[in-house]
N, C-alpha and C positions, 0 to 999 in steps of 0.2 A: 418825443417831439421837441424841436428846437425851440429854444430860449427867445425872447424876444430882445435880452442884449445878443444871443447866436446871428439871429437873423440879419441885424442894424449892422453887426461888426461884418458881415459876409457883403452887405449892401454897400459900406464905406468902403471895402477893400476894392468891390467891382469897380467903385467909381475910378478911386483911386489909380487901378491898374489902365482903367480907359482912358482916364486925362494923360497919363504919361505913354500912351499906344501912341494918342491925338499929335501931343505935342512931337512924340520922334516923327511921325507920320507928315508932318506940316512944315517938318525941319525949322522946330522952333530956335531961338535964342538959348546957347546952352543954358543959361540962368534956370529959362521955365523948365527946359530938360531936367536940369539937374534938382530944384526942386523939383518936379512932380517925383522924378526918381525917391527921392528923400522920404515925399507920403507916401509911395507905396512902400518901403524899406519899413515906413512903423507902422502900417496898418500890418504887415508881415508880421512885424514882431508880434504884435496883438492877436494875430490867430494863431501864430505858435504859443501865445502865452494862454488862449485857450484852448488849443486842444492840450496842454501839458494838464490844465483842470480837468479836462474830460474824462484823461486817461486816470488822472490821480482817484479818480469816484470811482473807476470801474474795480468790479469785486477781485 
């Protein structure tokens, strides 16, 4: 069953990936483009940094 940091990190990543849909979708100012690009680039890094834990437990 997922972790309750699994779940929150899955949840930030959604948001993450939506703000930066929003913004390309609105034809925001590159600035907010390119931040929002930025959060989802580290919420990435953070799911790959845990599935690399996931995999490291598995037998």
């Amino acid at each position: 069953m997922p972790s309750e940091e699994t779940r929150r990190l899955l949840k930030i990543f959604g948001i993450a990936v939506t703000d930066f849909e929003d913004a390309v979708d609105k034809g925001a100012p590159p600035e907010e483009v390119s931040r929002t690009e930025a959060e989802v680039r580290t919420r990435l890094d953070e799911v790959t940094a845990l599935i690399e834990r996931l995999r490291a437990k598995k037998p």
